[in-house]
C-alpha positions as CSV (number, residue, x, y, z in Angstrom):
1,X,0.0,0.0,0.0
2,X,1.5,3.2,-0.8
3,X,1.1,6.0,2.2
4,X,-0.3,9.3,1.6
5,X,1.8,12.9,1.0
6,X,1.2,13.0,4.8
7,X,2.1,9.7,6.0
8,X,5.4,10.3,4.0
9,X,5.9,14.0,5.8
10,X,5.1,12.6,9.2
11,X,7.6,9.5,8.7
12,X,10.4,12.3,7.2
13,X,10.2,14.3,10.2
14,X,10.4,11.7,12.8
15,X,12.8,10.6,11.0
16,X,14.6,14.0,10.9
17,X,16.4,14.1,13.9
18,X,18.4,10.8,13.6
19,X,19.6,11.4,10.4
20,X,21.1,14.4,11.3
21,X,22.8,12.8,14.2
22,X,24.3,10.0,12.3
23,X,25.6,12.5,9.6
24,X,26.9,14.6,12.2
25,X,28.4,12.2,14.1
26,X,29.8,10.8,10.3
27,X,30.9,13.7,9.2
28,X,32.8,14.5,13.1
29,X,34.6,10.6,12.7
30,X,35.3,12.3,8.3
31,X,36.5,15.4,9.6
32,X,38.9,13.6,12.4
33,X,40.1,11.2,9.8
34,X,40.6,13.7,7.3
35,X,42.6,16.3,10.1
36,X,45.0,12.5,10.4
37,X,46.5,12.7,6.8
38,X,43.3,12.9,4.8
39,X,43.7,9.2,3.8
40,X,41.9,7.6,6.7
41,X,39.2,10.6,6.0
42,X,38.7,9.6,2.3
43,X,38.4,5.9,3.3
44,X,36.1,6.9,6.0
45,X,34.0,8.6,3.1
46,X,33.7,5.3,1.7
47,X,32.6,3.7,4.6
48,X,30.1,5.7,5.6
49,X,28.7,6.7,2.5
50,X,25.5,4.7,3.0
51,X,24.3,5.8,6.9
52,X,21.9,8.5,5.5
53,X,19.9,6.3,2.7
54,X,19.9,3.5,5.7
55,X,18.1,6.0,8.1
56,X,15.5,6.7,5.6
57,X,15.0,3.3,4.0
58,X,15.0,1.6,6.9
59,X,13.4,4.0,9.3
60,X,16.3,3.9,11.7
61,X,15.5,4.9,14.9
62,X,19.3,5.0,16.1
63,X,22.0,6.7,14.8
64,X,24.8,4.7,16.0
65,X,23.0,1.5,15.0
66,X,22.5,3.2,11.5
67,X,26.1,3.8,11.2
68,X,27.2,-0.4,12.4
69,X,25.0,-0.9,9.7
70,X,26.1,1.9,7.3
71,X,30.0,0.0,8.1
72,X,28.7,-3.5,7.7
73,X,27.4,-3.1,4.7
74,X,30.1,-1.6,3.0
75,X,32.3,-3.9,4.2
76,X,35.4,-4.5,1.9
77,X,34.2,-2.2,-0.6
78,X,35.2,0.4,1.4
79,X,38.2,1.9,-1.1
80,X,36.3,1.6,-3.9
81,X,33.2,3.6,-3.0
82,X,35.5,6.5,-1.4
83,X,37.4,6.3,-5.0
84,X,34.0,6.3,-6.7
85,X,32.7,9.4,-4.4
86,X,35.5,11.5,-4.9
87,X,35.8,10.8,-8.7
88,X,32.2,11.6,-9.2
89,X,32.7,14.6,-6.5
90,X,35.6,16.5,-8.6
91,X,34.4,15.7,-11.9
92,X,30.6,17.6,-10.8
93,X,32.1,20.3,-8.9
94,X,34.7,21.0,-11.8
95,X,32.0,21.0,-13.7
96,X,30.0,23.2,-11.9
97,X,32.6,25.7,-11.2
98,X,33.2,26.0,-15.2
99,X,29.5,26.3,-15.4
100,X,28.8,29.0,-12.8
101,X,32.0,31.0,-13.5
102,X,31.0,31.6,-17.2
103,X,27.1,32.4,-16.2
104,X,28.6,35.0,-13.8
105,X,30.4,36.5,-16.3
106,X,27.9,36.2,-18.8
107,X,25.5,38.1,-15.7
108,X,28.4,40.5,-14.6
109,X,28.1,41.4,-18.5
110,X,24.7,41.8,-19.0
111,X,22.8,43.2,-15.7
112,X,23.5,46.8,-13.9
113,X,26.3,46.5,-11.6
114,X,24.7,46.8,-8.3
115,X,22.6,43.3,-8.9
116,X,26.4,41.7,-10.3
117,X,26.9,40.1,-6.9
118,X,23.1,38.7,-6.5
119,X,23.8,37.2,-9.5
120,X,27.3,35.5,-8.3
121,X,25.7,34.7,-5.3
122,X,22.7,33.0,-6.8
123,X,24.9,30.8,-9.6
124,X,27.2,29.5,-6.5
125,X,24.4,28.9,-4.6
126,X,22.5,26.8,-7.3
127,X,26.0,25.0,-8.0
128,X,26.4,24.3,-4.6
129,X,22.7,23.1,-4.4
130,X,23.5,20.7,-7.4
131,X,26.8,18.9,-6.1
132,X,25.0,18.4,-3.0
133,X,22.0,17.1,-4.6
134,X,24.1,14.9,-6.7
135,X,25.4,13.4,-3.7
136,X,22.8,12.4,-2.0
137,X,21.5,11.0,-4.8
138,X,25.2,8.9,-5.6
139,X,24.8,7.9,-1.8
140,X,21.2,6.5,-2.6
141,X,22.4,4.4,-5.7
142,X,25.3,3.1,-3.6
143,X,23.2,2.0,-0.6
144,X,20.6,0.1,-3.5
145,X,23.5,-1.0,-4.9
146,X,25.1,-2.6,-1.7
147,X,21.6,-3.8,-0.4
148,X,21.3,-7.3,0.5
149,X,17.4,-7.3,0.8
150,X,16.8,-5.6,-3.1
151,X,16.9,-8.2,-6.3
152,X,19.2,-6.5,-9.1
């Protein structure tokens, strides 16, 4: 049976709160290992790269248990979904730099000067909106991907 528009919203915001503590506490364990040589931080990114779609698919009530599982399920693959996240990372933020740098200049040409910085503003803050939707979405794929329970 598929729920309703609110069903969905009530299960989202319950849901809220632990999703924000396990990336939190994900991105605190990222940022240590990235502060210790940025290799354990990249293989970190790997590792943990599936916590958030686990909260949500799974309606994970715990963060830490989301994140055991998050580890578990990317177990020995850890390297190669760090490698795949950081590939795809550069390659849409290069992208998206090139992008936004020639529509600001293509504003900075075209509109009075005094709405020049709205306009930079707005392009980095729809390229910044992109990469970030574009990761949640690769983190998504990845956790379908690894998912024991789905038939592929």
């Amino acid at each position: 049976m598929r729920s309703t528009v609110d069903e969905a919203l009530r299960v989202a915001l319950r849901l809220l709160p632990v999703f924000f503590a396990a990336e939190i506490i994900g991105n605190l364990a990222l940022g240590a290992g990235i502060a210790l040589l940025i290799v354990p931080g990249i293989y970190l990114l790997g590792r943990l790269a599936t916590v958030g779609p686990l909260v949500v698919a799974r309606r994970m009530t715990n963060p830490i248990t989301a994140i055991g599982d998050g580890w578990r399920m990317t177990e020995g693959r850890g390297w190669r979904i760090a490698g795949l996240v950081v590939l795809v990372g550069l390659v849409a933020w290069i992208t998206l730099s090139a992008v936004s740098s020639v529509l600001i200049v293509i504003g900075s040409l075209t509109v009075p000067e005094g709405s020049r910085s709205m306009i930079a503003g707005l392009t980095n803050a729809l390229s910044s909106a992109g990469l970030s939707t574009l990761m949640v979405v690769l983190g998504a794929a990845i956790y379908r991907q690894l998912d024991p329970s789905k038939a592929f």
